[in-house]
N, C-alpha and C positions, 0 to 999 in steps of 0.2 A: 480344559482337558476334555477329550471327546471320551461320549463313553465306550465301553466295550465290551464285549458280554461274558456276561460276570463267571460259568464254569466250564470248563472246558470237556468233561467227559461227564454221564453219568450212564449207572450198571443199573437196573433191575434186579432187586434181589426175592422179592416178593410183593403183590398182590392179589386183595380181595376187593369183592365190590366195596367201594368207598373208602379204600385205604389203601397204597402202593407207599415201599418201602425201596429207597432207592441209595446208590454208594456214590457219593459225589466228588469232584475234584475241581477245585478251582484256578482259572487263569494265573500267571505269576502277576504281584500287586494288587490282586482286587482281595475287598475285602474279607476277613477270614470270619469275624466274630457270629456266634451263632444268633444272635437277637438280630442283628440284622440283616443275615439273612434268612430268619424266619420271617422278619417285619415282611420282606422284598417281596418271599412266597406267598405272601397271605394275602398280597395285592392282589394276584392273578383270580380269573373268571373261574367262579366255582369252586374254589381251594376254602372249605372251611377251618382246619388248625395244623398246625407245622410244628415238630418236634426234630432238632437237630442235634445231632453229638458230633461232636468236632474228633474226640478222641476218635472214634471210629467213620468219621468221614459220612454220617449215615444218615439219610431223609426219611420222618415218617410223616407219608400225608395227607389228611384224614380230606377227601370232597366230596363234594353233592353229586353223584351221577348223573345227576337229569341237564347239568350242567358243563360238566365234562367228562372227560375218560380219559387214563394213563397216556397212550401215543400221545392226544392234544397238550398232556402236561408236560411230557417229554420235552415237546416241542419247545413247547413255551417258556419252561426251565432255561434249554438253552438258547434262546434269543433275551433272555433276561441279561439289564445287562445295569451297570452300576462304575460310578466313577472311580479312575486308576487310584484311589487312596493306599497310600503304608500300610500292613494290617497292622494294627498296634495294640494286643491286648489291655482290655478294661483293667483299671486297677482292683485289689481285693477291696471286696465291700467288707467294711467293717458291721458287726451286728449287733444285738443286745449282749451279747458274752463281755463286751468293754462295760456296761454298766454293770452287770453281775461281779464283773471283777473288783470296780468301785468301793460295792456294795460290800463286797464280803473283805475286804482289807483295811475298810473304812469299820466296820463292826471290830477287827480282830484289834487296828489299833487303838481303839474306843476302852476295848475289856485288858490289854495288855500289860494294865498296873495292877490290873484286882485277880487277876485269873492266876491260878498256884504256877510256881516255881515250873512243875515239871510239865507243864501244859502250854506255856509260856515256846521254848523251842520247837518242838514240832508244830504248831498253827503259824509262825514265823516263817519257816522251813516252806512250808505246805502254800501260803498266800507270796513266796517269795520265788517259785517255781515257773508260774511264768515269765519273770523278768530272766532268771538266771538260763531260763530255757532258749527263749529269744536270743539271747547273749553268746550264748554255747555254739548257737548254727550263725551267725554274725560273724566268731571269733574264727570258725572253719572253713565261711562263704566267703568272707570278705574283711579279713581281718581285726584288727581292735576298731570299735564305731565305738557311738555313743553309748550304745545297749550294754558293752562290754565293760565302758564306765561306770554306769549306773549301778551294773551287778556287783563291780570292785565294791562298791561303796556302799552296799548291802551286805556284802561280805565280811567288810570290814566291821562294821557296828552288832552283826553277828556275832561275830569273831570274838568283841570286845564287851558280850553280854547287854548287849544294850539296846533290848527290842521291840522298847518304845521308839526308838531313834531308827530302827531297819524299820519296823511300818510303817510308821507316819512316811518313812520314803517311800515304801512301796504302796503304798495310799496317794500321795500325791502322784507318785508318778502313771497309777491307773488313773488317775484323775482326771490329771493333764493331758494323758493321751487319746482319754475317749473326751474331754472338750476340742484338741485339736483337732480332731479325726470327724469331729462335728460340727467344728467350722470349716474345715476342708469340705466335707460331702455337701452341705449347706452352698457353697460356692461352685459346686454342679449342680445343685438345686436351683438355684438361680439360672443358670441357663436353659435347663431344659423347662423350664416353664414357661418361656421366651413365645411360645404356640401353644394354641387350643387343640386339642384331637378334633379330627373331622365328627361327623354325627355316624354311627354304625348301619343306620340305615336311610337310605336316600329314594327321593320318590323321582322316578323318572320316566318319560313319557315316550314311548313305544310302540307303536300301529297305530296313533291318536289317543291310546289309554293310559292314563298315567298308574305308574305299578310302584309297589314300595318294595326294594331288594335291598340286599345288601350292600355295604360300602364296594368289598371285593368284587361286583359283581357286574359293576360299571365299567361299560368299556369308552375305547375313544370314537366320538360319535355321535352317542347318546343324548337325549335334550333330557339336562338336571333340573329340576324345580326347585326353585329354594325360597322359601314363605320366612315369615318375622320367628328368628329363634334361631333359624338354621345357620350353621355351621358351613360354608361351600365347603364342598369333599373334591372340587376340581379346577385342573386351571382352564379357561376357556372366552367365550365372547359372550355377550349377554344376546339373544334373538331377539326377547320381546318382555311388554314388562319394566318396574320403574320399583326402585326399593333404595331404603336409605341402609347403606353398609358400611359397619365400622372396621375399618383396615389395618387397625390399630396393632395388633399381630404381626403383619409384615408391612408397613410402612412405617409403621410409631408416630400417625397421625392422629389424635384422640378426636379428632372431629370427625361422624359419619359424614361419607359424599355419596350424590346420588349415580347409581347405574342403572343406564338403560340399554335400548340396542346398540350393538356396535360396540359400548364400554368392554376392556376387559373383565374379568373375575375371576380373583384369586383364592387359592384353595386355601381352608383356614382364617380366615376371612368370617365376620359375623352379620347375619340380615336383620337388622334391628327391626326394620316396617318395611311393608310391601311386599311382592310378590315378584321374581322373575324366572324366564326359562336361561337355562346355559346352553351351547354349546361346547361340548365336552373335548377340549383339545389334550389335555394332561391327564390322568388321571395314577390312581396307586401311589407305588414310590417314585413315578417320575413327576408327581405332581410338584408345585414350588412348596407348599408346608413340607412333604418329606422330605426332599431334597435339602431343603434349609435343617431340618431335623439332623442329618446324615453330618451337615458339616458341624452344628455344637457338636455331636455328638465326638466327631472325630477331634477337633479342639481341643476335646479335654482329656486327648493324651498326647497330643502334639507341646512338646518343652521347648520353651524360649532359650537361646542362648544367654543371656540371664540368670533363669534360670538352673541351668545347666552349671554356670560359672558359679554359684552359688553353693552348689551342692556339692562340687568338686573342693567349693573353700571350706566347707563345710565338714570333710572328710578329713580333707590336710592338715585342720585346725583337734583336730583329735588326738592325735600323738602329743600335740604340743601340751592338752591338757593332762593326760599321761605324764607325760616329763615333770609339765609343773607338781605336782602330786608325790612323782619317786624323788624332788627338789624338796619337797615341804618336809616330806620325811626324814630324807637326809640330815636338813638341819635342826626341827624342830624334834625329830623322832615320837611325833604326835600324832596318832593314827586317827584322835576325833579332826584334828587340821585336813588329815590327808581324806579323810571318807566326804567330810564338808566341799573339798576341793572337787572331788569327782562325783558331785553331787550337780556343777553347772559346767554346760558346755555351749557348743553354739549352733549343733548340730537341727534339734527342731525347728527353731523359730528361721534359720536360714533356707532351710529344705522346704518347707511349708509355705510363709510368707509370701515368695514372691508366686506361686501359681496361687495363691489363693486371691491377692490382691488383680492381675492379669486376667482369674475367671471373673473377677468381680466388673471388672470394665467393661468385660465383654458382655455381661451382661445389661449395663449399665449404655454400653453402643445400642443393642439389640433394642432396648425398648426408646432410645432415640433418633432411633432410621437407618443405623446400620449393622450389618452383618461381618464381623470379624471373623476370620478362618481361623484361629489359631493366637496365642500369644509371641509368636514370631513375626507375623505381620504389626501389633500395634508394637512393638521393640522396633522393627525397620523402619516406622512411619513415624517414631520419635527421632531416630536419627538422619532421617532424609535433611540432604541440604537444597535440592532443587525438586521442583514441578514442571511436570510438563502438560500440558491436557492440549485433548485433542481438540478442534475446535467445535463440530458440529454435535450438538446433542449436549454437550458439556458447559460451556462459555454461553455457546449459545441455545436457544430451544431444541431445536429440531425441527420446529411450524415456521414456514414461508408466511411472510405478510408485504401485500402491494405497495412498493415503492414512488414507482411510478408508472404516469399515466400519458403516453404520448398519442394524439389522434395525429395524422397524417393528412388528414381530411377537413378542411375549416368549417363544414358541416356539421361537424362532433366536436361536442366539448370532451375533456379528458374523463368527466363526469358520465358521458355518454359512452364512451367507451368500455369502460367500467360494468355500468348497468347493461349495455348489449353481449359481453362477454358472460357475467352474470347469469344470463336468461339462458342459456342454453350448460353452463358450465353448474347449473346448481343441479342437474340430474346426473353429476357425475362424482365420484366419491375419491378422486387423486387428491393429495395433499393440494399443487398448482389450484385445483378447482375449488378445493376448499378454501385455499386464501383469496379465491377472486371474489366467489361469495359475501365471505366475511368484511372484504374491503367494501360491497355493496352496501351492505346493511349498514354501515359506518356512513357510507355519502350524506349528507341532508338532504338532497333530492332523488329518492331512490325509483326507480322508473322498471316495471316491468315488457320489455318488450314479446310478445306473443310471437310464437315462432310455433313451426311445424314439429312431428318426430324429430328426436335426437338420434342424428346417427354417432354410433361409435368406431370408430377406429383402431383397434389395439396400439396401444405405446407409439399413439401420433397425434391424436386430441378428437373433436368433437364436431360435427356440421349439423346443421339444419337450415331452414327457411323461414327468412324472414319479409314481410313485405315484397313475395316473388324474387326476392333475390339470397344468393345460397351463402350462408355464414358459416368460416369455419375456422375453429376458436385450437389452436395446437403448435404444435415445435415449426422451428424452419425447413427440416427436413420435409418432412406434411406439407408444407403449403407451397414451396419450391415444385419438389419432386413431382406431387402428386395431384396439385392445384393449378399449378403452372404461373402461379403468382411471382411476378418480379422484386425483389426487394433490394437492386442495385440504385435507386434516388435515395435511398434512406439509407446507405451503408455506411456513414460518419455519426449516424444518431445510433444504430447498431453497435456500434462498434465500440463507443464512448460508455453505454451502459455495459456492456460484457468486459470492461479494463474495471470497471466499478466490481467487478467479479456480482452481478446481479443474473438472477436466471430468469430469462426472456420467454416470454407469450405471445405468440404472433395473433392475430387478427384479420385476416382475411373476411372480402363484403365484397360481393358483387363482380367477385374475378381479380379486385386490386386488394393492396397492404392496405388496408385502415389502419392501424395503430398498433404500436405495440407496449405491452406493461412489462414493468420490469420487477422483480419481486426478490426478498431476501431474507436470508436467516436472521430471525429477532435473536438480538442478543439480549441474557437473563437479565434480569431487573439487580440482581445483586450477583454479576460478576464480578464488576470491580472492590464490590463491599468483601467480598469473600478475600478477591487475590490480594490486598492492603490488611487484612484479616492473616493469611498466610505470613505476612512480610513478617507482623508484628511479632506471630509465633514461632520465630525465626528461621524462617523459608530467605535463602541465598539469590536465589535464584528462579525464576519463572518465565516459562518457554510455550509456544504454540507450536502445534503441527496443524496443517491443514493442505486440500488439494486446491483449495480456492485459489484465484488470481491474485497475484502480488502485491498488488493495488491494494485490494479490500483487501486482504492480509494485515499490510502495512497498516491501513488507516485504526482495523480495530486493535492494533499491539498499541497503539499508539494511544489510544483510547482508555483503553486496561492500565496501561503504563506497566508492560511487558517487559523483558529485558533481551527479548529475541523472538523470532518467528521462525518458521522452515515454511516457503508457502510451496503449489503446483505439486505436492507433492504424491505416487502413487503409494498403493499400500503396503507394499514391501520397502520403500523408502524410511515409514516410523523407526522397526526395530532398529533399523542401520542407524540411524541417528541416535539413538539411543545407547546405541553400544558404542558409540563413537564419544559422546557425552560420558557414560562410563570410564572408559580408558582413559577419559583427563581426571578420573577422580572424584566425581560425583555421585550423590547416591540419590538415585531417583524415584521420586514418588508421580508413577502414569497415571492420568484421567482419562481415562476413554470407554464408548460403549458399542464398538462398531465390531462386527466379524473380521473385519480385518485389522481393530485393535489387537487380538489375544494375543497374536508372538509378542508382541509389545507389553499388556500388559502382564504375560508372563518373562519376559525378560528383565522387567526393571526388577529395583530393591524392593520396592512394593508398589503394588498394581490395584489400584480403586477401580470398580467399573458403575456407570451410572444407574439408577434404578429404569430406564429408559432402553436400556441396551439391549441386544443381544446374548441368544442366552449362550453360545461360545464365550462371550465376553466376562459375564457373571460367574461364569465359571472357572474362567481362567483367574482371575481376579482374588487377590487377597483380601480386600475387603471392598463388601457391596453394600452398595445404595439403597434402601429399602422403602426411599420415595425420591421423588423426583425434584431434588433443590441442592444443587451447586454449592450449596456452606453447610450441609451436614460434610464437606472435603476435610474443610479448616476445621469444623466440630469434633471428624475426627484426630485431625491432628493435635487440636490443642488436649483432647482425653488421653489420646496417646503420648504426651508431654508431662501432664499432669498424675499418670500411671505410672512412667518412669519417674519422676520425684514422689514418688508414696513408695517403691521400692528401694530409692536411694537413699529418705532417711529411716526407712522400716532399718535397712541396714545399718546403717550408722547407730542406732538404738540398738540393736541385736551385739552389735559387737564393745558397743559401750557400758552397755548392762552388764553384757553378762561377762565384762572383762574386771570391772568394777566388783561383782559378784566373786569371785576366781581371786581377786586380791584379799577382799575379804575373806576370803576363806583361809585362804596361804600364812595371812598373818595370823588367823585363828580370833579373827572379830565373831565369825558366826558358826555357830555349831550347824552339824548335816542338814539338823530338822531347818535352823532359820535357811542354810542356802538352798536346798530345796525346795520351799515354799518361793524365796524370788524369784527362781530359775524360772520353775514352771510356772508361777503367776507370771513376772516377765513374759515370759514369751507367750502366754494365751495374749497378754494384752495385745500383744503386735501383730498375731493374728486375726485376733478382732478390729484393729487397725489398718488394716489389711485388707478385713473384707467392708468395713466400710467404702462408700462411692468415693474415687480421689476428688480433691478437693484444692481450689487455689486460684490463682491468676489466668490458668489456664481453661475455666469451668465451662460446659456446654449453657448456653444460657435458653430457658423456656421458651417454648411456639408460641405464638400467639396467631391468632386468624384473624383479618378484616373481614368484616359482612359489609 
């Protein structure tokens, strides 16, 4: 999704030096919560602290003058801009008041046999006030719930003078619900710890000086230094400089790699040793640690349907326990039966469980190499029947490596070729130039030919001199057009490598074709290990798209042992194909990382995009890549397998227990206190169950590195 800028109007209502107070309005769908957009503001040049009130729409915001002034903030405000998310309010944070409450209902039921007669109902009454309170606004909001049960069944033991048997209920039930509410908050804990904070102040170099400012304070542009300890605060290219970085944060690689020029660097990101300069392509919230921040964050209000259906059974199933209870009565007319009965329901452990179990995976992806958007995407990626991936970047690398080696010329070996294209091609930084290089260095006989100035050519290739005669190393176009070089004696050898769908390197020497190489997409080392991986995890189906020639298409489906191809295809041809795949009833899971993947992988059931992609692609993308290996695909699918079976028998426990529970009660095997006590032990366990890592047949299995 593209971004857009995040408010639509703002008013000036006051300022003074280092403080402007402004009345904001935001676009329809961007996001509304005030932490995040205080985060957004506080990225901006010179912006020292941000205070937002939502209720009144209203910006207070404290800067540095010597840095900025109010018009520049203005400005700046509105070209800020942030991805079209739902606004979905945070859930309430629970506080220390759930332990107080513990605490003091846990002492009242402790003293409730020795403490006098008349002292005995009012501290009952008094530690019983929250429950029946909660219950009260349940019963008017949203009719009878579980709360409403609960309270019956404090009422009733009330009722019936029996106030050891109302606290100990109303002791466990604070019990249980500040353990649940802390195994819940605990399973956002886990993801937002998923990244490190950048460092608050970054040294960055500036007229040749290098100066130590603040994080906010860095624009895009700027050369970051970043020494052993630091934190990258940005995303960008490395200039100069050689440092070993552990990426472990957004890749889930645990071994540091080295970066030097050219490498990228990514923000949040740790410099174990060494020293390098950045240049500053990202910075702020649009860096990739924020960005990444923005989507847990958003996650963890985003409901699976799952669990949605859960919640919904979980509402329905409440009347029924009501019934069962006006049922117990009816025939036992035994009010310890009936308060025991509405003492277990199935309301917690179903509402709870499965977002607790779903935040736990996704924490569990994150620190394995990918980034889940949401518990709606690993629920669509368990029930995908087919794949499709695209082919370039995915299947295969993305790096061209020399095929072949034709001289034309019985003067040249194909070796010689090779090394003469070499010599003029290693001053030039295109992918083609790099893989000629690289094929050089592989030769056994590697041969430096000494030539003149490199001339370059924009988006045609390369000439210089060699031995008084002119070398020019580039496309057909180039050496046809603009060389005058003939290549009709060789149009049957042409011709046979481009049906091989291979990308050609002409070679021109002296005014004639000398030779030409043909060069192609490596395919991964573990594609096939991955897509036989899929099959296992019960993947139906597996498809390619590519624009490649039908030929090479063909040969590599064949290769995979694919069960179809779409080859020549352009980029508006994926989504059609996919919607066409759709409409017979298929639910698909797209692999692709290209800009003109996103309609696509926004169209399917779920959309992976590569850690290699494009950032439309990552973005568009339900779950992403956060390094570069083809089988964290099946990694995720088999965690998103094994996440739906930890909530399919969480279920089946939930409804077994506590149905089991409900009987015993009805017959009047367990007094309040004993069903109480399984209800909410029961169901902590299953939350604890829950937030355990899934486990099974389908397990991600440990990296390992070859040195």
């Amino acid at each position: 999704m593209m971004d857009a800028p995040w408010f639509a109007r703002l008013e000036p209502v006051h300022a003074i030096a280092g403080r402007i107070r402004l009345r904001y309005w935001c676009r329809p769908d961007m996001p509304l919560e005030p932490h995040r957009i205080q985060r957004a503001i506080e990225s901006l040049q010179g912006v020292c602290r941000v205070r937002v009130n939502r209720r009144i729409q209203c910006l207070v915001i404290h800067y540095d003058d010597s840095l900025t002034n109010p018009p520049h903030l203005e400005n700046a405000l509105l070209s800020l801009t942030a991805p079209a998310l739902s606004p979905t309010p945070p859930p309430p944070q629970r506080h220390s008041s759930g332990l107080a409450a513990v605490g003091l209902s846990g002492a009242v039921m402790l003293l409730s046999r020795w403490l006098p007669l008349w002292l005995r109902l009012p501290l009952t009454l008094l530690t019983a006030l929250p429950v029946t309170g909660e219950a009260l606004q349940d019963l008017f909001r949203k009719g009878i719930t579980s709360h409403v049960l609960e309270a019956l069944a404090i009422i009733i033991s009330i009722g019936r003078r029996d106030h050891f048997a109302a606290n100990t209920t109303i002791f466990l039930l604070a019990l249980g619900e500040y353990l649940e509410h802390t195994i819940e908050r605990r399973s956002d804990t886990l993801l937002k710890h998923l990244l490190h904070p950048a460092d608050a102040e970054i040294w960055v170099e500036r007229d040749g000086v290098e100066v130590l400012l603040s994080a906010r304070e860095v624009q895009m542009g700027d050369t970051v230094i970043a020494a052993t300890g630091t934190v990258i605060p940005v995303d960008g290219t490395v200039l100069g400089g050689e440092a070993l970085v552990n990426e472990a944060t957004m890749t889930g690689e645990s071994v540091p790699v080295i970066r030097r020029r050219g490498d990228p660097a990514l923000s949040g990101t740790l410099v174990e040793e060494g020293r390098i300069r950045i240049y500053a392509e990202q910075v702020g919230h649009h860096a990739a640690a924020a960005r990444i921040a923005d989507f847990v964050e958003q996650s963890l209000n985003v409901k699976s349907h799952t669990q949605l259906e859960a919640s919904r059974l979980a509402d329905r199933l409440v009347p029924m326990v009501l019934g069962l209870s006006a049922g117990t009565w009816a025939v036992s007319r035994d009010w310890n039966r009936v308060a025991a009965v509405l003492q277990a329901d199935y309301s917690c452990a179903l509402k709870l469980a499965t977002p607790v179990a779903f935040k736990s995976s996704m924490y569990r992806a994150g620190k394995t190499g990918m980034l889940v958007k949401g518990a709606g995407a690993l629920e669509r990626l368990a029930e995908a029947d087919t794949v499709v991936f695209d082919k370039t970047g995915t299947l295969t690398c993305g790096d061209l490596e020399v095929t072949d080696s034709i001289a034309f010329d019985a003067a040249f070996t194909s070796e010689d070729l090779i090394n003469l294209a070499a010599s003029v091609e290693e001053h030039y930084f295109h992918p083609l130039a790099i893989a000629v290089v690289e094929a050089a260095e592989r030769l056994p006989h590697q041969q430096h030919f000494n030539h003149k100035e490199v001339e370059f050519i924009v988006a045609h290739g390369v000439a210089s001199v060699i031995d008084d005669k002119r070398i020019v190393v580039g496309s057909r176009h180039f050496l046809e057009e603009h060389e005058g070089i003939t290549m009709a004696p060789q149009t049957q050898v042409i011709d046979s490598l481009k049906r091989q769908g291979k990308t050609l390197l002409y070679i021109g020497y002296g005014g004639e074709l000398l030779g030409v190489l043909g060069l192609k997409d490596r395919l991964r080392h573990n594609s096939a290990a991955t897509i036989a991986r899929l099959r296992a995890l019960g993947i139906q189906r597996i498809y390619m798209l590519t624009g490649d020639h039908k030929d090479r298409a063909e040969e590599m489906a064949q290769r995979l042992g694919l069960d179809g191809y779409h080859a020549e295809l352009l980029p508006e041809d994926k989504a059609r194909i996919l919607q066409a795949l759709s409409a017979q009833g298929s639910r698909i899971a797209f692999v692709g990382d290209g800009i003109n993947d996103a309609p696509a992988l926004s169209g399917a059931h779920v959309g992976i995009a590569m850690h290699q992609g494009a950032e439309i692609a990552r973005l568009a993308a339900d779950i992403t890549l956060l390094e570069d290996d083809i089988a964290r695909v099946a990694d995720a699918r088999a965690l998103a397998l094994s996440t739906r079976g930890l909530i399919d028998s969480n279920f089946r426990l939930t409804v077994g227990l506590n149905t089991a529970i409900l009987s015993a009660a009805a017959f009047g095997w367990l007094s309040p206190v004993a069903a109480s006590l399984l209800h909410n032990g029961s169901t902590i366990a299953i939350l604890l169950r829950a937030l355990s890592s899934p486990s099974g047949g389908a397990s991600i299995p440990v990296k390992t590195k070859e040195f």
